[in-house]
C-alpha positions as CSV (number, residue, x, y, z in Angstrom):
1,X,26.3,20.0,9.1
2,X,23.5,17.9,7.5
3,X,20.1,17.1,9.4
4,X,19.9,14.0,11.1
5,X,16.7,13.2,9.5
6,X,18.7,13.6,6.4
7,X,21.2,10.9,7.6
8,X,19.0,8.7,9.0
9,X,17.0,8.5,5.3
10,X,20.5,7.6,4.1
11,X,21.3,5.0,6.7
12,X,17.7,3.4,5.9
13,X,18.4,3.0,2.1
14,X,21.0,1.4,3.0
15,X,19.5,-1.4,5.6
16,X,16.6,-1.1,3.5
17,X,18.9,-2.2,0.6
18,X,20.3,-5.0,2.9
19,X,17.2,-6.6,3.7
20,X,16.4,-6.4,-0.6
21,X,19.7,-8.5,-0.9
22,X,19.4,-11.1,1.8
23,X,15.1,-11.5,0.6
24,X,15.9,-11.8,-3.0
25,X,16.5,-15.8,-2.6
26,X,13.4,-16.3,-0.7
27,X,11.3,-13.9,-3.2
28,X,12.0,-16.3,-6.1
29,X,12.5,-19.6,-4.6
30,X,10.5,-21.7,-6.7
31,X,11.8,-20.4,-10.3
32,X,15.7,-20.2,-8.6
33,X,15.2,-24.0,-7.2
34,X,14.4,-25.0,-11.6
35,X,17.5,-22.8,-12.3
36,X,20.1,-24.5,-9.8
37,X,18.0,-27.8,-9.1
38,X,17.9,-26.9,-5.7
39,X,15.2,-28.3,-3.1
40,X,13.7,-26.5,0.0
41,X,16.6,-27.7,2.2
42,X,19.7,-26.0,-0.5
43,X,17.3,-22.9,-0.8
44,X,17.1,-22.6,2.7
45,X,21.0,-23.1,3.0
46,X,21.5,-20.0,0.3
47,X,19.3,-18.0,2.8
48,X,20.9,-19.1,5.8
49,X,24.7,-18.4,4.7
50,X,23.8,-14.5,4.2
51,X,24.1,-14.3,8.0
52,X,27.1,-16.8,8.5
53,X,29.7,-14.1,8.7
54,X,27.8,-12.4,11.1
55,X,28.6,-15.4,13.6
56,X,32.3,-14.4,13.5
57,X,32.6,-10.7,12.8
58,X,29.3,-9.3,14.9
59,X,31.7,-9.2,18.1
60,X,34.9,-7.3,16.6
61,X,32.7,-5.3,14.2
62,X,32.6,-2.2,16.6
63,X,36.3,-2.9,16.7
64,X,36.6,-2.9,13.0
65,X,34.6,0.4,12.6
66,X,37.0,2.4,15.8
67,X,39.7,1.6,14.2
68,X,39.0,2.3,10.3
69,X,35.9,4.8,10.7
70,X,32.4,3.7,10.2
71,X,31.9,5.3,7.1
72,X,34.7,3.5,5.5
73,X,33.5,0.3,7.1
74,X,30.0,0.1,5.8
75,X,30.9,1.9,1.8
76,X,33.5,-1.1,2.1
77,X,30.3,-3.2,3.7
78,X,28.1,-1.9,0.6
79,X,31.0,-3.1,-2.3
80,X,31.2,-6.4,-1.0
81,X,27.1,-6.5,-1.1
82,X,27.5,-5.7,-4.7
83,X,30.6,-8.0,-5.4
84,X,28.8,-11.0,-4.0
85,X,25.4,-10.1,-5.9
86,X,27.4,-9.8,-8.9
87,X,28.9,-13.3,-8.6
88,X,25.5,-14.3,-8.3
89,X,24.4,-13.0,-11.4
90,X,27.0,-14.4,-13.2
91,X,27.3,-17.8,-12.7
92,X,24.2,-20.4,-12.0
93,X,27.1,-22.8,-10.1
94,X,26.6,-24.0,-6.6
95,X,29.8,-22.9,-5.3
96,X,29.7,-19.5,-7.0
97,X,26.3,-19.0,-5.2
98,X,27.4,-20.1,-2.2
99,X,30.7,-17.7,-2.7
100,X,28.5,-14.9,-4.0
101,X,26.0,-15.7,-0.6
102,X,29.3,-15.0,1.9
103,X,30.9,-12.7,0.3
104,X,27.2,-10.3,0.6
105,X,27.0,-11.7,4.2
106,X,30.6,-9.9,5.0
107,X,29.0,-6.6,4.2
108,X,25.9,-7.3,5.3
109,X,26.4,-7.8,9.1
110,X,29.7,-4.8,8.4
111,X,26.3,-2.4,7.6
112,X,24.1,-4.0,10.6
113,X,26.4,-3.3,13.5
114,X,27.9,0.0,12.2
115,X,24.9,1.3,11.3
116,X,23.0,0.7,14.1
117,X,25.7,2.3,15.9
118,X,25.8,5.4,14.0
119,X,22.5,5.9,14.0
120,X,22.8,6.4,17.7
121,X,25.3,8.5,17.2
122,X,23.0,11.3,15.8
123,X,19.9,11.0,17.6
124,X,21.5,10.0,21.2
125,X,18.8,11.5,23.7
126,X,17.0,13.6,20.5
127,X,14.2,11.3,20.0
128,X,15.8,8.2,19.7
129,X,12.7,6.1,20.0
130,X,11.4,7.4,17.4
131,X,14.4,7.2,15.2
132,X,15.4,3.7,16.1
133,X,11.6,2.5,15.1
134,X,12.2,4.1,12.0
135,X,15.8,2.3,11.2
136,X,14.6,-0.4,12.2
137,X,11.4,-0.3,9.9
138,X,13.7,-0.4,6.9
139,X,14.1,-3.8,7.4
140,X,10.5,-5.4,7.1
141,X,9.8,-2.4,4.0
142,X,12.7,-3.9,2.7
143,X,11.6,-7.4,2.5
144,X,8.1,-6.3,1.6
145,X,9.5,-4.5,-1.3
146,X,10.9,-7.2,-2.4
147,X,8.2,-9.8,-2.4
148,X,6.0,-7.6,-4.5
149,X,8.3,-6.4,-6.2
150,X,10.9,-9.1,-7.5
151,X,8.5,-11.9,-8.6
152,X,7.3,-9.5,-11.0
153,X,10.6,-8.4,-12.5
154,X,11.6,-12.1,-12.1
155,X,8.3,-12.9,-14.7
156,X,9.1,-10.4,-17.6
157,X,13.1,-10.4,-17.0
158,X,13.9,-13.8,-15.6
159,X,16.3,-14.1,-12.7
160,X,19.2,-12.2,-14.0
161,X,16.4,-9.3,-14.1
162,X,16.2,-9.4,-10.0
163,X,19.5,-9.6,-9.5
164,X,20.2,-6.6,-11.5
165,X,17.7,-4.4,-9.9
166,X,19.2,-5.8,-6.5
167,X,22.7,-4.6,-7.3
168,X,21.0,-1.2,-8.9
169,X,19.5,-0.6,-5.3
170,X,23.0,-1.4,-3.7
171,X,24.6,0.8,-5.8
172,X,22.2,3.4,-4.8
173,X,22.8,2.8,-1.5
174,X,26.6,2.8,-2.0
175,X,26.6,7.0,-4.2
176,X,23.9,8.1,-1.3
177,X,26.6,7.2,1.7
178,X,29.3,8.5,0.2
179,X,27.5,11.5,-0.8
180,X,25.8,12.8,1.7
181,X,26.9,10.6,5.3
182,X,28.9,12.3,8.4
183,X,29.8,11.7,11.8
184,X,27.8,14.3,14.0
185,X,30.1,17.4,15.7
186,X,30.1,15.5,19.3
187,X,33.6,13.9,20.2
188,X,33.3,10.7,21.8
189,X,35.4,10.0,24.8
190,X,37.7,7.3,24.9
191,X,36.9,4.3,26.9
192,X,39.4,1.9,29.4
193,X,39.9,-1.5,28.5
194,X,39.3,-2.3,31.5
195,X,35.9,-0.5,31.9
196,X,34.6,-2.0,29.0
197,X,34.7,-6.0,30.4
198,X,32.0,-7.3,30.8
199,X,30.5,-8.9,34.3
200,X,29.2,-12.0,33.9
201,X,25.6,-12.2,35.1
202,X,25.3,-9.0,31.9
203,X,27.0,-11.7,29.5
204,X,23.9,-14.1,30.4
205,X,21.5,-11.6,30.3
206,X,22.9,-10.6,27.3
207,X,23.2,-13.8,25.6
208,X,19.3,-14.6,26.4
209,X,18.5,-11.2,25.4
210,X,19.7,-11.9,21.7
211,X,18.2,-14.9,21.9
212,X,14.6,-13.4,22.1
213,X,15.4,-11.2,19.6
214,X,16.8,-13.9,17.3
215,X,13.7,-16.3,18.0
216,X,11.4,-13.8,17.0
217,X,13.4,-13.2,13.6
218,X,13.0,-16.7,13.3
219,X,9.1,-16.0,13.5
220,X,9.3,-13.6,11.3
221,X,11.9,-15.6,8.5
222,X,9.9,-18.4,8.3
223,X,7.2,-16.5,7.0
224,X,9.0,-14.9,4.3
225,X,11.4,-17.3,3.3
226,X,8.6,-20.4,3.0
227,X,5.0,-18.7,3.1
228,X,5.2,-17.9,-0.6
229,X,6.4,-21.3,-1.1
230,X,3.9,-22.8,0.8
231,X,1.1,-20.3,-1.2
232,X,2.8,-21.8,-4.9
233,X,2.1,-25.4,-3.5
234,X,-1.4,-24.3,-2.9
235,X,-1.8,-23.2,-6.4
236,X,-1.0,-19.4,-6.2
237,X,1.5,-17.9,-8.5
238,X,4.7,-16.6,-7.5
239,X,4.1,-13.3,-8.0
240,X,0.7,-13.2,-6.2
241,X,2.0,-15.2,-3.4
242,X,4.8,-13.1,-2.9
243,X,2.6,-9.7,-2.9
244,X,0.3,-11.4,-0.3
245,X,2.8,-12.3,2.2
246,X,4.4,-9.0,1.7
247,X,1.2,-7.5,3.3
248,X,2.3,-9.0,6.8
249,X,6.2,-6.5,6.3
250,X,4.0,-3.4,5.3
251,X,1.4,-3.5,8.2
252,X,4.9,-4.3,10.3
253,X,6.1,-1.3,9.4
254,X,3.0,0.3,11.4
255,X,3.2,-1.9,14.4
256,X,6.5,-1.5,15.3
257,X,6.5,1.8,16.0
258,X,2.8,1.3,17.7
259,X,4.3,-1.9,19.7
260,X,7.4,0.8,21.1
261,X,4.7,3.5,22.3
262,X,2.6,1.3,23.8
263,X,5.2,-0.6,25.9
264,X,6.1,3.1,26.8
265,X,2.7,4.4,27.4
266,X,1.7,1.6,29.6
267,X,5.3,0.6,31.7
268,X,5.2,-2.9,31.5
269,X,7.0,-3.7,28.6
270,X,7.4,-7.3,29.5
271,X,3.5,-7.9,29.2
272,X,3.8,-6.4,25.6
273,X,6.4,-8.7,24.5
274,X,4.9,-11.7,26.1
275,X,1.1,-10.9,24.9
276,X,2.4,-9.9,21.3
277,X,5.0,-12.7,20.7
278,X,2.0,-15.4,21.9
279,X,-0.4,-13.9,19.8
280,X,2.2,-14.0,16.9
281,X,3.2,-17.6,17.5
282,X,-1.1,-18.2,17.0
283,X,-1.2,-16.3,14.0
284,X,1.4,-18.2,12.4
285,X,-0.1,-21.6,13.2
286,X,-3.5,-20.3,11.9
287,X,-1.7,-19.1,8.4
288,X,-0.1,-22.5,8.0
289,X,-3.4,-25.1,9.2
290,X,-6.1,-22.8,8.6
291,X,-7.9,-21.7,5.2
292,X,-8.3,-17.7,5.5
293,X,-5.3,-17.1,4.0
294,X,-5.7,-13.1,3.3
295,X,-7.4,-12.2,6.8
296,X,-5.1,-14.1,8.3
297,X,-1.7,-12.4,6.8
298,X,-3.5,-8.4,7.4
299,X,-3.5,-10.0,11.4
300,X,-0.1,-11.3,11.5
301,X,0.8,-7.9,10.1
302,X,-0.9,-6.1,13.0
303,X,1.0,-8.0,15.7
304,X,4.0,-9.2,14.7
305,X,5.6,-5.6,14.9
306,X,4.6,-5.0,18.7
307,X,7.4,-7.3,20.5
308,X,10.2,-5.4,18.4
309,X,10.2,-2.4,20.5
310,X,10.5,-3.7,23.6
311,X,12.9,-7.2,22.9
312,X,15.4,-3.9,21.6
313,X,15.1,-2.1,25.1
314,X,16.3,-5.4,27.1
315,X,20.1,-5.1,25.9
316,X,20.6,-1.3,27.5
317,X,18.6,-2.9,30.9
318,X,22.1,-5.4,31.3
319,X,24.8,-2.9,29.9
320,X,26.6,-0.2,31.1
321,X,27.4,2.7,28.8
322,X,31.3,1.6,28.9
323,X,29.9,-2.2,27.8
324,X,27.4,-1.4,25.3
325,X,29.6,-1.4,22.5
326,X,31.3,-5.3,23.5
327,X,27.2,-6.0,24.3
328,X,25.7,-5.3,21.1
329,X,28.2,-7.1,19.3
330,X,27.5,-10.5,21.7
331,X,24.0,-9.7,21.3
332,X,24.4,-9.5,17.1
333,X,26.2,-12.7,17.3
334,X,23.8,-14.5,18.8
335,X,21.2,-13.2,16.7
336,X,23.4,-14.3,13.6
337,X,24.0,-17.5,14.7
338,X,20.4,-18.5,15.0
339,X,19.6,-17.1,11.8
340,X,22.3,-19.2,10.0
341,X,20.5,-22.1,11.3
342,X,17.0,-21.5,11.1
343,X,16.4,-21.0,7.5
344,X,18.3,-24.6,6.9
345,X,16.4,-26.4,9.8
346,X,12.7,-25.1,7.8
347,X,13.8,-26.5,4.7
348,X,14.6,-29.8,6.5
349,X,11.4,-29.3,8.3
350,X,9.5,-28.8,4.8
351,X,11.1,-31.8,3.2
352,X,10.5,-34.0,6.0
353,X,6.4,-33.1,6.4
354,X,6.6,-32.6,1.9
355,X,5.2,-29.3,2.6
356,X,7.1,-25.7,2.6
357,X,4.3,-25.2,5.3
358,X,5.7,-26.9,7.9
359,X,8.7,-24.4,8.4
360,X,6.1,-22.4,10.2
361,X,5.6,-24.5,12.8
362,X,9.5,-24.0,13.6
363,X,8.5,-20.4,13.6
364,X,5.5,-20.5,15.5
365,X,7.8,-22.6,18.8
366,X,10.6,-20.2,18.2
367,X,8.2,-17.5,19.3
368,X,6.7,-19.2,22.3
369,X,10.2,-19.5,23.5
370,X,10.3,-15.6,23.6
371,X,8.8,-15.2,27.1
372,X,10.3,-18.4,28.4
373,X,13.7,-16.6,27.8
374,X,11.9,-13.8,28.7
375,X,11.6,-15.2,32.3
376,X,15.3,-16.5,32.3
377,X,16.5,-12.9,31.6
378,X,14.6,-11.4,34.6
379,X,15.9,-13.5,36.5
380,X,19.4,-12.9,35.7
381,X,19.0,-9.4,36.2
382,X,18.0,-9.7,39.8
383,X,21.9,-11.1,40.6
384,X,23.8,-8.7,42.1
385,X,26.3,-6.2,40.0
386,X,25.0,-7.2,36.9
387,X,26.1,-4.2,35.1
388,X,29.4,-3.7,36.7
389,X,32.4,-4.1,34.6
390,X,34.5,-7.0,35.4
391,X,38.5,-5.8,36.2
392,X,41.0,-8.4,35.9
C-alpha cells in the first residue's frame, strides 16, 4: 500500500497539470491573438470553452467514475488533455482550436470531479483539512507556473514551444497516475437510490453555494486571464507582465491554507469569507485604477486565498453523506457554467471600455456578490429538513 502523501503528490501533478493547460491561452494572449487574429472577446472565448463540458458532464461524472473506476476515468481524462493540446499545436485554425479547446475541457472537468473525490478517499477523517488545502493549492501554483514560465518559452521557442512543454507536463501527469495511483484498502458501502435524492431546500443551498465559489473564481480569472493583458497595454512585456501577476497565484498558495485555519481557529467562518472576499473585490479595483502596480499584486496575493477554505466547507453544511456525491456534481456544474461565461463576458467588457482592464471590474462585482449569496444560503439552511433525502 502506497502513502497517502505519496498519492496525493500524484493527484496534484495532475490538477497542477490541469490548471497549466486551461492558463496556457491566457499566459500568451497577446502573441496567440497575432497568430490567429483573434481580439480580446475570441481569446476570451478559447478560455471560456475549456470549462464548457463541465456544464454537461460535472453532474454524471461521479456516475461515470462508479461505474468504470476512477482511475480509468481520469488516465482517459489525462489522454484527452493531451489529444486536444495536440490539436492545438498543430493547426493555427479557428475550428481546430476551438476543437482542440473541448476536447481538453472533456478531461479536464473528468480529472476535477474524480479527483477531488479520490482525494477524499484517502485522507477521509486523517487530516483532511490539510490535505484538501494542499489539492487544492495545485491549482493557483499551476497557473503561477505558467505565467512565469510560458512567456518565456513562448520568446525563445514561439507558441509551438508552450504548447509542447504543456503536453510534456500532461504526459507527466498521465506515466505518474498510472504508475504509482490506488484506491485505498477501505470498501465503500453501497448507497440506495432512493437515499441519495436530493431535498429540495439542499438543491438551493447547494446551487448558491457553487455560486459563491464560482463568483470568486471569476475574481480570481479575470486577473489571470486579462491582468497581463492589461500590463502589455501599459507598456510591460509579456513575459514581465506575466511573472508579475503570477506573484498574486504564489502568495495564494500561502493564504489558502492560512484563510482555512483561521476560519477554524476563530468559528465564524462566514465573517472570513465575507471580510476576505470584500477586501479582494478592493484589491482588484485598486490593481485596475490605481498606479502601484507591484504592491498592489503582493496584497491581492495575501487575501485572495482566505475565502477558499471556507466557500469549500458550505457544500458538506447542505448535504448528507448519502447526497454528497449527486451535490458536488450540482455544485461543479454551477461552477462550470459560470466559468464558460465569464471569460467571454471580460473580453466583451475589454472591447467595449478599449481596455483589457476593464474585465476586472466584472471581477471585482462578482466578488461582492459572494456574501450577498452568502446571506441567501443562510437562509436556506434555516428551512426545515434541509438535508433529508427526498423519497419519491
Amino acid at each position: 500500500m502506497r502513502s497517502r502523501w505519496t498519492i496525493l503528490a500524484v493527484l496534484f501533478v495532475a490538477r497542477a497539470a490541469m490548471a497549466v493547460q486551461f492558463q496556457s491561452i491566457a499566459a500568451i494572449a497577446p502573441e496567440l491573438g497575432k497568430d490567429l487574429n483573434a481580439n480580446l472577446a475570441d481569446i476570451g472565448v478559447l478560455i471560456g470553452l475549456y470549462f464548457a463540458p463541465g456544464v454537461v458532464l460535472a453532474l454524471p461524472g461521479g456516475a461515470i467514475g462508479r461505474h468504470f473506476g476512477d482511475k480509468a476515468i481520469v488516465l482517459a481524462g489525462l489522454a484527452l488533455m493531451l489529444a486536444g493540446e495536440i490539436l492545438l499545436c498543430v493547426s493555427s485554425s479557428w475550428s481546430v482550436q476551438i476543437t482542440g479547446r473541448l476536447i481538453s475541457g472533456v478531461g479536464g472537468v473528468l480529472l476535477n470531479v474524480l479527483m477531488t473525490k479520490m482525494a477524499v478517499d484517502w485522507f477521509a477523517g486523517r487530516k483532511i483539512a490539510t490535505a484538501m488545502a494542499i489539492f487544492i493549492n495545485s491549482w493557483p501554483l499551476g497557473i503561477a507556473l505558467t505565467l512565469m514560465v510560458l512567456p518565456l518559452i513562448q520568446a525563445d521557442f514561439g507558441i509551438a514551444g508552450t504548447e509542447i512543454a504543456v503536453m510534456a507536463l500532461i504526459a507527466a501527469a498521465l506515466a505518474l497516475v498510472g504508475l504509482f495511483y490506488q484506491r485505498p484498502d477501505q470498501a465503500v458501502a453501497p448507497v440506495a437510490v432512493e437515499a441519495s435524492r436530493l431535498a429540495k431546500p439542499a438543491v438551493w443551498a447547494v446551487l448558491l453555494a457553487g455560486s459563491i465559489w464560482a463568483f470568486y473564481n471569476v475574481g480570481f480569472a479575470m486577473i489571470f486571464s486579462f491582468a497581463p493583458s492589461m500590463l502589455v497595454e501599459r507598456g510591460w512585456s509579456t513575459a514581465a507582465a506575466g511573472s508579475a501577476v503570477s506573484i498574486v497565484l504564489w502568495l495564494a498558495a500561502l493564504s489558502v491554507p492560512i484563510g482555512g485555519y483561521l476560519a477554524d481557529r476563530t468559528g465564524n467562518r462566514n465573517a472570513m469569507l465575507t471580510a476576505s472576499c470584500l477586501a479582494f473585490a478592493a484589491l482588484v479595483l485598486v490593481l485596475w485604477r490605481g498606479s502601484e502596480t507591484l504592491p498592489t499584486l503582493v496584497a491581492l496575493g495575501l487575501v485572495c486565498g482566505l475565502p477558499a477554505g471556507a466557500i469549500m466547507s458550505l457544500p458538506t453544511r447542505a448535504l448528507a453523506p448519502s447526497t454528497r456525491a449527486l451535490g458536488m456534481g450540482l455544485f461543479y456544474t454551477v461552477y462550470y457554467a459560470t466559468m464558460l461565461v465569464a471569460p467571454w463576458l471580460g473580453g466583451k467588457f475589454a472591447l467595449w471600455a478599449g481596455s483589457a482592464g476593464a474585465a476586472l471590474g466584472l471581477g471585482s462585482a462578482a466578488l461582492v456578490a459572494c456574501p450577498i449569496l452568502l446571506w441567501e444560503f443562510e437562509r436556506r439552511l434555516l428551512l426545515p429538513e434541509r438535508t433529508v433525502p427526498q423519497v419519491n
